[in-house]
N, C-alpha and C positions, 0 to 999 in steps of 0.2 A: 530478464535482469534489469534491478534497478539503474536507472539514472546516478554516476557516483554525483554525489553534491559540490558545487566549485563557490571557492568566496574568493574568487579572485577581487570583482569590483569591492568588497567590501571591505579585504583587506586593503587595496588600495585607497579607500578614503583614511582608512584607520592609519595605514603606515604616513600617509599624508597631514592627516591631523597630529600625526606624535610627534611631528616635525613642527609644528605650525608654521606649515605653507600655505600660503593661496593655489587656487586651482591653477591661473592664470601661472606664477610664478615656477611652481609643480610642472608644470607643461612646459617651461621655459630649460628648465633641468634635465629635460629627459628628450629637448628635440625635436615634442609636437606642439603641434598647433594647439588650442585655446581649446577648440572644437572638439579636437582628434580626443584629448587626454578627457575632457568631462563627459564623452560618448563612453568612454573605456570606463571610468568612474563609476557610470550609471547606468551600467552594464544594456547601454547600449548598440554595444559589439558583440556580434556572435560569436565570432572567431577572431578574436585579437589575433593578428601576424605573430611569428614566432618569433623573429626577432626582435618585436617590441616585450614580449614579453621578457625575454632575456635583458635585452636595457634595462628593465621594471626591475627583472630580478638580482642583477648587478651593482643597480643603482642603492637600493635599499640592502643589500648584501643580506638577501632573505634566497635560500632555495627556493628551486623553482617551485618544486613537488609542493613545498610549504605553502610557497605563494598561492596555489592554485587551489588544493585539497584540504589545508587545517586552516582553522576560525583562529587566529591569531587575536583575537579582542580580545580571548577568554585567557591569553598569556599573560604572566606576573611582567613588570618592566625587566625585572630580575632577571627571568628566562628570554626575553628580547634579547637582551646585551649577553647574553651566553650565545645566544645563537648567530649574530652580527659577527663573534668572535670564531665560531665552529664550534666551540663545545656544547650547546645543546642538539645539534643535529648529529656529534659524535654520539651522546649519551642515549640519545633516541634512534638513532642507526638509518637515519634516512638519505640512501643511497651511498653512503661507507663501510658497512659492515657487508663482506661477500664470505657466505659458508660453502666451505665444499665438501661436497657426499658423494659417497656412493650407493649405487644400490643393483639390486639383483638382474636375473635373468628378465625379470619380468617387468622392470623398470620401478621393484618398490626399494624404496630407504633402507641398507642398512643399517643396521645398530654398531658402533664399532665398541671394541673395548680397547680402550690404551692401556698397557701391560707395564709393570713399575720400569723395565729393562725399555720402555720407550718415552715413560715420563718426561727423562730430561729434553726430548727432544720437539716435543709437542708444540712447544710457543713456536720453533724456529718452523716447524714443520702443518701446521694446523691449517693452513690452507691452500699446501701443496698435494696433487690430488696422487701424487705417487707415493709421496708417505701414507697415507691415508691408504692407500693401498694394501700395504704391508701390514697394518692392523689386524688381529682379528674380529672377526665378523658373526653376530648371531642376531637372535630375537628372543623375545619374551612378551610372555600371556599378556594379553589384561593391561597392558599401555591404551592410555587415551589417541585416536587419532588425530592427525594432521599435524602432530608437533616430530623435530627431529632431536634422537633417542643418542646418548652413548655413554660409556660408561667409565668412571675414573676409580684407581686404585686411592685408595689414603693411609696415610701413617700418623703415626704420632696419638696422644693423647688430649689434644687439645679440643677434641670434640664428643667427649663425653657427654652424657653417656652411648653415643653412640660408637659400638666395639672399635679399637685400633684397629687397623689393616680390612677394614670396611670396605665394599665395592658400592661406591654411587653412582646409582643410574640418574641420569639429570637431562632434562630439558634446553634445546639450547633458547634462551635468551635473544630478541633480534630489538625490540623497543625497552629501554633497561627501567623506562619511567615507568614501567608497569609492575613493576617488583615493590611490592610491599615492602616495610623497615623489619628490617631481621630476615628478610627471607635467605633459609639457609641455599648457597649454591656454591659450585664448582668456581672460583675466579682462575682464570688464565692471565698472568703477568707478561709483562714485555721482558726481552731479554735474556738472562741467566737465570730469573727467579723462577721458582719453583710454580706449580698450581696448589691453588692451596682451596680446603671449604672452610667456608667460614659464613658466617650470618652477613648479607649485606644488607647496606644502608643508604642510599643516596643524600647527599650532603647539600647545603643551596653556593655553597661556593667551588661548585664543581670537582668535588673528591666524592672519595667513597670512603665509609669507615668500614673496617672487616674486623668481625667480633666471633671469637669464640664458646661453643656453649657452656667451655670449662672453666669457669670463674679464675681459677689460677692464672690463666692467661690474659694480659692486657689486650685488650682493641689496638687496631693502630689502623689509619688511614696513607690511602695512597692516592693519589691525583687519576680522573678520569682515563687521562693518554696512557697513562699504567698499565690499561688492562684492557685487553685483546678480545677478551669474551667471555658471558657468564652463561651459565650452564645451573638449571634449577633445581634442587630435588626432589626427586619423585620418590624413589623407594632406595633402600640400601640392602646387599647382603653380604653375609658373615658367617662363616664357620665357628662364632664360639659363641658356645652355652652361656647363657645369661645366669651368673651366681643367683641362687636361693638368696631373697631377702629376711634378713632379720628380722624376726617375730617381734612387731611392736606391743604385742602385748603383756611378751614376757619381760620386755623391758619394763613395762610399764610396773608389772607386778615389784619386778626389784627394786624401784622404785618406791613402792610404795611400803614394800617389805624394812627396806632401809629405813626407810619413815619409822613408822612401829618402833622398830628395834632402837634407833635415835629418842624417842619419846618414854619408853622405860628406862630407857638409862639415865633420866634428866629428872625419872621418879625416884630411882632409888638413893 
């Protein structure tokens, strides 16, 4: 197994230059010496102590994980000041987000399906492992591995054309940055709100906008802290027969029929 990669010193010049501090003064703020802080800088240190690191990580109000494992130069100033505040590390799930499963005899995942008569209880109950419990339990073909499966009832019309009372099987969600604009999925709300699918979107002022695919229906956004967990879509099923589509060609014909018949009558 590879080496995972660490920018700690690198991000620590970077977190240091976006301040413009001196090294000298940088080291005066955090407690070490002159010496200590541009060894650590220039990743002189093998093993920085743990509780410098935490200093490090406190001081600059950067996760540790952040601090050690992502290239933060490659972050907008934008997404800096989300995550100084918490909500970029909400929206990215590093070390906040805990799902809980269950799984078989044999230690694999199972798929749950939340049942409408359990819906409303899912936000309150979603990572209690004794409701989760109570759920039922199956599997199905032809899923991709390594991702966790389960499945939501839905209602309404607001996502046509795909059928009312649809079963979507969905992907859970753990880094939400990864979701393309429109990706359709399950949203889990805080609270008394319902779950609802809808097209999501990540916003740069920390909301999300949820768009339905039924144009009758408005978009409407809800703030990050809203929403407890998204759930991706993979595949959906339905018991009802898709109506026979209207022959565009006999449209077309009467169409063109009506022509005709408009054009002699503008002869005689």
């Amino acid at each position: 197994m590879e080496d995972a990669k660490l920018f700690f010193n690198t991000n620590l010049r970077f977190l240091r230059n976006r301040k413009k501090f001196s090294q000298e003064y940088q080291a005066q703020l955090l407690g070490f010496t002159r010496s200590k802080y541009t060894a650590l800088e220039n990743g002189k240190t093998e093993n920085p102590p743990l509780l410098d690191l935490i200093k490090i990580s406190d001081f600059f109000k950067v996760p540790l994980d952040s601090l050690l494992k992502v290239d933060l130069s490659h972050w907008s100033e934008f997404d800096l000041r989300k995550m100084e505040t918490g909500a970029k590390e909400y929206i990215s799930g590093n070390n906040l987000r805990v799902l809980s499963i269950t799984v078989t005899s044999d230690n694999k995942e199972n798929m749950e399906y939340v049942p409408v008569k359990a819906k409303a209880g899912y936000a309150a109950g979603h990572t209690d492992p004794d409701y989760l419990a109570t759920l039922p339990k199956f599997s199905l073909p032809n899923l991709p591995e390594g991702a966790t499966y389960r499945m939501f009832p839905t209602s309404g019309d607001s996502m046509l054309p795909i059928p009312e009372g649809s079963d979507i099987v969905a992907s859970y969600v753990q880094d939400w940055t990864t979701l393309k604009s429109n990706s359709l999925c399950i949203v889990i709300l805080k609270g008394e709100q319902d779950f609802v699918f809808k097209q999501v979107s990540l916003l740069e002022d920390g909301k999300i906008r949820l768009t339905s695919l039924n144009s009758n229906y408005p978009p409407f956004i809800v703030p990050v802290d809203e929403v407890l967990e998204l759930w991706q879509y993979v595949r959906h099923q339905t018991d009802s027969v898709p109506e026979q589509e209207t022959d565009l060609l006999e449209i077309k014909q009467l169409l063109i029929d009506m022509q005709k018949h408009i054009s002699k009558s503008s002869m005689v």
